[in-house]
N, C-alpha and C positions, 0 to 999 in steps of 0.2 A: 466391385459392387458394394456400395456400402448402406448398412444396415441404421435404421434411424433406430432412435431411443424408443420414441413412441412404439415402433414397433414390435421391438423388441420386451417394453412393456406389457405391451396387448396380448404377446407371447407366453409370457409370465402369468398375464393375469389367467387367460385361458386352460394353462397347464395346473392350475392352483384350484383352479374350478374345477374343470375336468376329474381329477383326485378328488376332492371332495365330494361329486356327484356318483363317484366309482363308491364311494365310503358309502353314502348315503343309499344309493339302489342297492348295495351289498344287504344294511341294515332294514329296508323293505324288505327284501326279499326274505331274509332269512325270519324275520316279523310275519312275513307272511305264513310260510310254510312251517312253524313249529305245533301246530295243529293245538295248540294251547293260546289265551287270551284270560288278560285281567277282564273281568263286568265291567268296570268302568277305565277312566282314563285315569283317575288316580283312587286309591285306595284308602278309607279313613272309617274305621270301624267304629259305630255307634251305641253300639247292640252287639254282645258278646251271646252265642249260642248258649244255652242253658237256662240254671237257673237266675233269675231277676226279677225286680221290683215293676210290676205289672203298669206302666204308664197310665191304663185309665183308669182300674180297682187299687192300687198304689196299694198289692200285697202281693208275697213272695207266688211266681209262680215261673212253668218252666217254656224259655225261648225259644222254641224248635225249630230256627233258623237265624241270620245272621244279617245285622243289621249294617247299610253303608252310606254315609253320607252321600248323596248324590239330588243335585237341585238341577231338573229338567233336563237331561244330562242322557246321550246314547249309552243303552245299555248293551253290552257283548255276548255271545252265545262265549261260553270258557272251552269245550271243546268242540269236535262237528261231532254233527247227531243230527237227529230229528224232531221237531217239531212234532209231540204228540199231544196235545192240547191248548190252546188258548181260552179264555174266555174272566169272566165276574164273579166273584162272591163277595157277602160281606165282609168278611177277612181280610180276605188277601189282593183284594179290591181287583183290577186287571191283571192278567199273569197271562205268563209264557211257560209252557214245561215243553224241556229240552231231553229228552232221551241222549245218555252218552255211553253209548256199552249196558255197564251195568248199576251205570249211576242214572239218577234224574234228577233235573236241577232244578226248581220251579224261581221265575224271577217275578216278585211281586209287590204289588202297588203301583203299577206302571199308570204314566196317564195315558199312555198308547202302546200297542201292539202293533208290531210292525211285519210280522209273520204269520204264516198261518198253518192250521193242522197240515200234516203231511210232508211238509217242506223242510230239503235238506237244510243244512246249512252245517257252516265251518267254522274255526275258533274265529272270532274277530267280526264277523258279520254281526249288525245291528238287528235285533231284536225287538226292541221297545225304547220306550224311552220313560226314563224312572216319573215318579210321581208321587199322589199321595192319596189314591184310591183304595176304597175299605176301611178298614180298622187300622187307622194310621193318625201320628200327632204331628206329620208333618213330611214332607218333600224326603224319601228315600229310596233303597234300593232293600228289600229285604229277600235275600236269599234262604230257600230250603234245600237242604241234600238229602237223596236216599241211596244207598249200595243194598243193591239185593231187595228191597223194599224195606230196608230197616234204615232212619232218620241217625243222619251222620252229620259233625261238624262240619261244615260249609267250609269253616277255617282251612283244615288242612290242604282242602283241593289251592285254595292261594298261594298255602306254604308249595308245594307240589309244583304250581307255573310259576312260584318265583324262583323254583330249581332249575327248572327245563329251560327258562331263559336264561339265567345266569350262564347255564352250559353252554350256552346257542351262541352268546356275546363273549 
């Protein structure tokens, strides 16, 4: 019996994919389950926590959360928690606060909320979608963090899932 080229091609190609789709569901999956997520799909900080030159009074005061570039752009719950608020103010324009343990995250200036009081949710689930609602000079993601109820660098929880992942891959 003899074996055509073409076939023996198709064999190849199949066996080439197949590996690659094993690699790729491998990389879901473990994406999935590390119970940590970046807020966005890429990370570009605009707005360092602290103190800074106040955008609209353009004098020194202090940023008590963390700015990220992001133009209409799904934003991520970072770890699973609860949804313990949504809603408006002048500030922080639309937002999502995300209960995670002993942290809360509040995501703000969203032009939409895509959650609601009550509702679980897991690292990696969409939330909102950034925007530029409230006291904003433009299309972003501004993060606040608290541990314990006391206002913590948003920064480090990043450094933190770019550990966890690192490990994970």
């Amino acid at each position: 019996m003899m074996i055509s080229v073409k076939s023996l091609l198709l064999g190849f190609i199949f066996l080439c994919l197949s590996a690659q789709a094993r690699a790729t569901d491998r990389d879901f999956w473990i994406e999935k389950y590390l119970s940590v997520s970046y807020p966005l799909k890429g990370i570009k900080v605009n707005s360092q926590y602290g103190s800074r030159r106040d955008p609209f009074t353009h004098r020194q005061a202090t940023h008590n959360g963390l700015d990220l570039q992001a133009y209409y752009e799904d934003v991520y719950a970072m770890f699973d928690g609860e949804v313990i608020k949504t809603g408006f103010d002048t500030r922080s324009g639309n937002y999502v606060v995300l209960q995670h343990g002993e942290y809360t995250i509040s995501y703000c200036h969203l032009s939409k909320a895509v959650v609601s009081e009550g509702e679980q949710v897991i690292a990696g689930d969409v939330v909102g979608i950034s925007g530029s609602t409230g006291r904003s000079s433009g299309p972003h993601l501004h993060l606040t963090c608290r541990y314990k109820g006391n206002l913590t660098n948003p920064y480090t929880l990043l450094i933190y899932i770019r550990r966890v992942r690192a490990e994970a891959f």
